[in-house]
C-alpha positions in Angstrom: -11.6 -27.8 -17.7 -8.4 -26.4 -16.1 -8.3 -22.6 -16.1 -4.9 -21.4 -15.6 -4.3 -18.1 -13.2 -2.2 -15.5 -15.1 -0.1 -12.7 -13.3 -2.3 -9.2 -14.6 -2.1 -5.9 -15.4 -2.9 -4.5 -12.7 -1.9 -0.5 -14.3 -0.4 1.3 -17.3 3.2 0.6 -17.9 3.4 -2.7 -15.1 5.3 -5.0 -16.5 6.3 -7.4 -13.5 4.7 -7.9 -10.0 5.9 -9.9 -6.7 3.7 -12.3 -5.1 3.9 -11.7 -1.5 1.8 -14.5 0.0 -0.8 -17.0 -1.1 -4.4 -16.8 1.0 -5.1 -20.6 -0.5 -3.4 -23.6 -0.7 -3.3 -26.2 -3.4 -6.4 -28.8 -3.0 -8.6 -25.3 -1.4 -12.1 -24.9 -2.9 -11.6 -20.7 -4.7 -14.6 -18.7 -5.7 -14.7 -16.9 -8.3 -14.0 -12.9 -6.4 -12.5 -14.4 -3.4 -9.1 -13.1 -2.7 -6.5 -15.4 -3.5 -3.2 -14.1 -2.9 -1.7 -10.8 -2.5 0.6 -8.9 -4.9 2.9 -6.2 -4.3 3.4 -3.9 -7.3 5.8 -0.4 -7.5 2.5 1.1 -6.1 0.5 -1.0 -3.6 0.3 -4.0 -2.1 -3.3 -5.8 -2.7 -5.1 -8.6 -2.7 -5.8 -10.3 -6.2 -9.0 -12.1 -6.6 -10.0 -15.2 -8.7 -11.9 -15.1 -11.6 -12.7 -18.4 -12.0 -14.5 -21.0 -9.1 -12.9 -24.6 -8.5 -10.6 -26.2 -6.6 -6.5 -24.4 -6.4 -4.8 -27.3 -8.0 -1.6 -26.5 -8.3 0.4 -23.2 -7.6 3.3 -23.0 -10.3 4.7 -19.9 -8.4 5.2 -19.7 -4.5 6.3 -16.1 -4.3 8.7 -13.5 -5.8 9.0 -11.3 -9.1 6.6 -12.8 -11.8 5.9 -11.0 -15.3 2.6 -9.7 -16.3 1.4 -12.9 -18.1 2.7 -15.6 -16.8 0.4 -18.4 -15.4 0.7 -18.5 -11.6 -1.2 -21.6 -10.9 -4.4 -23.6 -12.1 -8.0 -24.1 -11.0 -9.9 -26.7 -12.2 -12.2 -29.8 -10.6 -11.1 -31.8 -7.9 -9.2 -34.6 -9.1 -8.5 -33.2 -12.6 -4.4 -33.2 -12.3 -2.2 -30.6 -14.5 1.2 -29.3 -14.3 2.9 -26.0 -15.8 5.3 -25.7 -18.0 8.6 -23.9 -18.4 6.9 -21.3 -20.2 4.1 -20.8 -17.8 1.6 -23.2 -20.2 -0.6 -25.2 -18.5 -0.7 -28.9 -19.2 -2.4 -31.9 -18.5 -0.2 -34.4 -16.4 0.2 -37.9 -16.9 -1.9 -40.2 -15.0 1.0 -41.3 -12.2 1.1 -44.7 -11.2 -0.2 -45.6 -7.8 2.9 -46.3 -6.0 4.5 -43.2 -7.4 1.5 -41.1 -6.5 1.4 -42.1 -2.4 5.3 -41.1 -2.4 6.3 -38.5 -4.7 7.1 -35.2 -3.3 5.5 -31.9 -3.8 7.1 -30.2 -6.6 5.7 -26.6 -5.3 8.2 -26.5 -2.3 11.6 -27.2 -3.9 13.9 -29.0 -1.8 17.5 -27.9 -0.4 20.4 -30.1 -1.4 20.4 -32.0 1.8 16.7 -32.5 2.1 15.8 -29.4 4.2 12.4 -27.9 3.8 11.1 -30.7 2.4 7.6 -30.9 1.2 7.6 -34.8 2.5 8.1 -36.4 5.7 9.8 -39.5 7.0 7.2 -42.2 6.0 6.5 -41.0 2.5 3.3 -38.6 3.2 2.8 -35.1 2.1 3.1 -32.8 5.0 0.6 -30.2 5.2 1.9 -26.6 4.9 1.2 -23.1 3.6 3.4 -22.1 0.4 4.5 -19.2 2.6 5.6 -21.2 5.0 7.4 -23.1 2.8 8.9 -20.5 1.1 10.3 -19.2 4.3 11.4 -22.8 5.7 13.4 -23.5 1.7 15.4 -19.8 2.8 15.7 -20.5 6.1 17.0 -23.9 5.6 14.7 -25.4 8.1 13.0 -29.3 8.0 9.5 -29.3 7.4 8.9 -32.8 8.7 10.9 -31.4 12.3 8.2 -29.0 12.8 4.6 -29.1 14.5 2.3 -26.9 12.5 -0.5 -24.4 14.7 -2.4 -24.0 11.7 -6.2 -26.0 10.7 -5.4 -29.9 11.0 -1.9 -29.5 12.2 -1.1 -27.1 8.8 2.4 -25.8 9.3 2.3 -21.5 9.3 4.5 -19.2 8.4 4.6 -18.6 12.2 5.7 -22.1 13.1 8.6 -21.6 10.3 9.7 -18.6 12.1 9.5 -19.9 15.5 11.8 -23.2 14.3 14.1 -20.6 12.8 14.8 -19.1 15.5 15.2 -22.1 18.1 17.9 -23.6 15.3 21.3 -24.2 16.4 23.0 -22.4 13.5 23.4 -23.4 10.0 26.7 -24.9 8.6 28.5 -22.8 6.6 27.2 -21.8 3.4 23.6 -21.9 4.5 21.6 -19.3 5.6 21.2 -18.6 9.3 18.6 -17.9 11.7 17.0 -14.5 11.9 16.5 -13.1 15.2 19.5 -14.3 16.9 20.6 -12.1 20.1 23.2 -9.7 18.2 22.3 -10.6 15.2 21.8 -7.2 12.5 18.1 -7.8 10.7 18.3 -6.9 7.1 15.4 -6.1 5.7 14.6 -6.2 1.8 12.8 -3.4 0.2 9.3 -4.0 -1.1 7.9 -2.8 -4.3 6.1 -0.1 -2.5 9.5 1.0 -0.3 11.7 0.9 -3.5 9.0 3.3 -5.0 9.0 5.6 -2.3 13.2 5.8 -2.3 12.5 6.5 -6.3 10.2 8.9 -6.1 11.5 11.1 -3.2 15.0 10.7 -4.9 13.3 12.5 -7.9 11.9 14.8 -5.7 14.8 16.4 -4.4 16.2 17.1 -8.0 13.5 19.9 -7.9 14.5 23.6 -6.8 12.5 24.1 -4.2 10.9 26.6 -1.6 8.6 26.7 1.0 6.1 29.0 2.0 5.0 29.5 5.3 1.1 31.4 7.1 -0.6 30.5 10.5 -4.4 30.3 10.4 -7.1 30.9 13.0 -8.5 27.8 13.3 -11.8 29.4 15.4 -14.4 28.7 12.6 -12.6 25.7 10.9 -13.5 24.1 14.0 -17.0 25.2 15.0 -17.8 23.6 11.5 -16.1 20.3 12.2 -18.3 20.5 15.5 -21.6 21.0 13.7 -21.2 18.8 10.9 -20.4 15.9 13.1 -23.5 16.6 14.6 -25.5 16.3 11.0 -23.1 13.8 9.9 -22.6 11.3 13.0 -21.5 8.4 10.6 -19.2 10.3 8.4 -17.6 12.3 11.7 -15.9 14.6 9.6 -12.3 16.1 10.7 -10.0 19.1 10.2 -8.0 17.5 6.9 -11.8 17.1 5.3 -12.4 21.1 5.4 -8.8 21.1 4.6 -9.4 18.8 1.4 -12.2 21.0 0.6 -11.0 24.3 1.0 -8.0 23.2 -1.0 -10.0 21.9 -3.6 -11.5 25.4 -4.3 -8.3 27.2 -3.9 -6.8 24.8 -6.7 -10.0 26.0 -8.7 -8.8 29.5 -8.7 -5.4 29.5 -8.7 -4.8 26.4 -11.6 -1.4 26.8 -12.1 -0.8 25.1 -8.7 -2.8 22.2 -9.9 -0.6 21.0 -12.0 2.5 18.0 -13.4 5.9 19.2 -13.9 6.9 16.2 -17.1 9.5 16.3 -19.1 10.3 20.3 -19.1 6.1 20.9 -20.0 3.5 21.8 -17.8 0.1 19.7 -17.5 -2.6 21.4 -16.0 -6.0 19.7 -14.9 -9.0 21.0 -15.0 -10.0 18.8 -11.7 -8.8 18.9 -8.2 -8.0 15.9 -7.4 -6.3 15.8 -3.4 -4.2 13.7 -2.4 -3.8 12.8 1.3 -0.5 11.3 2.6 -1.3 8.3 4.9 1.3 6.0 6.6 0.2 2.5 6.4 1.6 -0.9 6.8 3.6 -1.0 3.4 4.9 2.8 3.8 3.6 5.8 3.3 0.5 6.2 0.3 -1.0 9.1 -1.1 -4.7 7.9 -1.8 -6.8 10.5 -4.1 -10.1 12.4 -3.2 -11.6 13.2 -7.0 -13.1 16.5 -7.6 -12.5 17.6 -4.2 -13.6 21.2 -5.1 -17.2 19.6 -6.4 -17.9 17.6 -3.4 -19.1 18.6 0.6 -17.1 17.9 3.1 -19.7 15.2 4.4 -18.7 13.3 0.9 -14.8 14.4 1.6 -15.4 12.7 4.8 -16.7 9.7 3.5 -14.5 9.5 0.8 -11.7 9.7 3.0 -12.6 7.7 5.6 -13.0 4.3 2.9 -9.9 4.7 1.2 -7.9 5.6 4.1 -9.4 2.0 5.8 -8.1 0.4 2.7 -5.1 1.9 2.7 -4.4 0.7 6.7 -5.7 -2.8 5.9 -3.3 -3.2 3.1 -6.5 -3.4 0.5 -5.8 -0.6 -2.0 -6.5 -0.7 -5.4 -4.6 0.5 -8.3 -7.0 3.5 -9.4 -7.1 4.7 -5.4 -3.8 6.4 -6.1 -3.7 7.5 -9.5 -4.7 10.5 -10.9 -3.6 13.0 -8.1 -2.8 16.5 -9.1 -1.9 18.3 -5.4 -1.3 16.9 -2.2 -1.9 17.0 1.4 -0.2 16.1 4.3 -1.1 16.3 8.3 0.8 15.1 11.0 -1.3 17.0 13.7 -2.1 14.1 15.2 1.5 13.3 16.5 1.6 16.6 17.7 4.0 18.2 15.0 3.8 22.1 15.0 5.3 22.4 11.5 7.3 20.6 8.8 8.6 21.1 5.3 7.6 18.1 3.0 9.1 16.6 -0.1 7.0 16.8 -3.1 5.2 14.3 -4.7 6.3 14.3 -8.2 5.0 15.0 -10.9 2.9 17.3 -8.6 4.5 21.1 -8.7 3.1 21.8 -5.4 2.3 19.6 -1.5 1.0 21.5 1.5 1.7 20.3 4.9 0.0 21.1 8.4 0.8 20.9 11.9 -1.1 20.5 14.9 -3.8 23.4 16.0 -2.8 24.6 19.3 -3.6 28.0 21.8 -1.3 30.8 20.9 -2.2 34.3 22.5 -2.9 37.1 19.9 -3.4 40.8 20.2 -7.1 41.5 19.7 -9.3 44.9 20.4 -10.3 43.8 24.0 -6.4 43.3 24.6 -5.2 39.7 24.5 -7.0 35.9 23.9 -5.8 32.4 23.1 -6.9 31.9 19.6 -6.6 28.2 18.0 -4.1 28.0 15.6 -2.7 25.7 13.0 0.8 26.0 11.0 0.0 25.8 6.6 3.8 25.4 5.3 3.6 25.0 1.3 6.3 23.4 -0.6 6.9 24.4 -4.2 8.5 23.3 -7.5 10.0 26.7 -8.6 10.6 25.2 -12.0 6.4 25.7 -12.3 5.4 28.0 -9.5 7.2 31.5 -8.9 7.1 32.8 -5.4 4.0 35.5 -5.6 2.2 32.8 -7.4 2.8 30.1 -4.5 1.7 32.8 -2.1 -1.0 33.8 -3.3 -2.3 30.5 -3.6 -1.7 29.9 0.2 -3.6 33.3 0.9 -6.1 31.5 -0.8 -5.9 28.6 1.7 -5.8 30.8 4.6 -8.8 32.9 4.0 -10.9 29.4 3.1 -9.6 28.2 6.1 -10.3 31.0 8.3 -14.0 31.1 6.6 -14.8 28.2 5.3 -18.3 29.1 4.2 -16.8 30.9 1.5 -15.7 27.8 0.2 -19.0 26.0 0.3 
């Protein structure tokens, strides 16, 4: 019995998602919890799985926009035939008579007027491709049948597609041309994710904002990174984990910070929940640590170190990045001193830190080269007044500069 693959739900309010690629073909064997093709919604890009075993017999819908809903494609047994109707239903297909069955084209790829792209070649048998690779060679304008595929069993790629592309002489007019020609000005669509982003740092800047600036000695901070990578070798904790932690019991005391700005009320949570920024493939994410004020660092680290994996692999899920009620964001790696951040709406509040570097201080002895890193906090002034924002980074600072207290 045919089991038809509907688009899902994947979060509250999602009404539409885009189907980026598909990790099967049609005639593929799919278990049930294997990934099966990737989705990119307004907040991630992941990897859908099935939830049914049997053989991918037909995929209704190569790629693009698809409502929540709608069937997608059909697994079933091998040999059981069915097709999908205008509305999505699926239905079983009429037995097709021999003849007819050897030659007729595969009505997954859709063909361009003049034949491009198509899904058969010269002598009437189906050439073996991915959908993606068909999807790009039906844009591109580029003949199937013309290429040789890479891929298992001389399968044609989305690689051999783009390769074709870009060796065509170009298009006649009215068709679209090759990308990567010499000169040429790529234009690059949005994603789900990317349009997100623009949407939510557009919002952003409709906030009145200020920032809030302190320096921390970093001596401590960093003698306890040292020892608990010694007791934690498999966690190897860092500098943004004591961060994540000492934040988490600043938020604790000083709740006002830990709050949503929505429609002119404000929502404060009883949990510090941390975000931290991360650039990965699809743009930057803010993945959130839970309870960060109830965990040890060791669990921070872990914490951390899983979703951010996910995150860089292009494998989060939907609840990874709900939820947040504060955020943090480090780009001492690359060697930034400071820099202001945008918030992350609905958040009232995002704190940003630079890299930890020597900086000579006056001390009883005379002078000495103390470790130091930059804190710069951004604030919604619509929820946070200055002495309240302040005193929520002297909070940070002292946590920072004696992290046991936090603990």
């Amino acid at each position: 019995m045919a089991t038809e693959v509907t688009l899902p739900r994947l979060g509250q309010g999602m009404e539409s998602g885009t189907i980026v690629k598909w990790l099967k073909s049609e005639g593929d064997r799919v278990e049930k919890g294997e990934p099966l093709y990737e989705l990119d919604t307004d907040k991630v890009t992941q990897e859908v799985e099935a939830d049914a075993s049997g053989v991918l017999l037909k995929i209704a819908v190569e790629g693009g926009e698809v409502d929540v809903g709608r069937t997608i494609a059909v697994i079933g047994e091998e040999g059981e035939e069915v097709s999908v109707a205008g509305n999505g239903a699926a239905q079983a297909a009429p037995e097709p008579a021999p003849e007819a069955a050897e030659r007729e084209p595969d009505r997954g790829a859709a063909e361009a007027p003049d034949g491009r792209s198509s899904a058969v070649s010269s002598d009437g048998s189906r050439i073996k491709a991915s959908p993606l690779a068909r999807r790009i060679a039906r844009e591109q304008g580029v003949d199937l049948a013309s290429i040789r595929g890479t891929g298992p069993d001389g399968r044609i790629v989305a690689e051999d597609v783009e390769r074709a592309a870009t060796a065509a002489p170009a298009a006649p007019a009215g068709q679209p041309r090759a990308q990567g020609t010499p000169g040429e000005v790529e234009v690059r669509q949005l994603t789900s994710v990317r349009k997100t982003i623009a949407r939510r740092l557009t919002q952003a800047w409709e906030a009145p904002v200020f920032q809030l600036v302190v320096s921390a000695d970093m001596r401590e901070a960093l003698r306890l990174v040292e020892r608990l990578r010694e007791l934690h070798p498999d966690e190897r904790p860092t500098v943004t984990d004591v961060l994540t932690r000492v934040t988490g019991a600043a938020l604790a005391r000083h709740r006002d910070v830990n709050a949503h700005f929505v429609d002119g009320e404000l929502h404060i949570h009883p949990d510090a929940n941390v975000g931290i920024a991360v650039a990965a493939p699809q743009g930057l994410v803010v993945p959130v640590i839970r309870a960060a004020d109830r965990l040890t660092i060791a669990e921070i680290a872990r914490a951390r170190a899983e979703v951010v994996q996910r995150a860089r692999d292009n494998k989060l899920r939907q609840e990874d990045l709900e939820g947040g009620t504060f955020t943090i964001s480090n780009l001492g790696m690359f060697g930034i001193e400071r820099f202001v951040a945008v918030l992350n709406p609905p958040q009232v509040a995002i704190l940003v830190v630079g890299s930890t570097e020597e900086r000579v201080v006056v001390t009883d002895e005379g002078f000495d080269a103390v470790p130091t890193m930059t804190m710069t906090l951004t604030c919604d002034h619509r929820a946070i007044d200055g002495a309240v924002g302040a005193d929520f980074l002297r909070t940070v600072k002292q946590l920072v500069e004696s992290p046991a207290l936090a603990l």
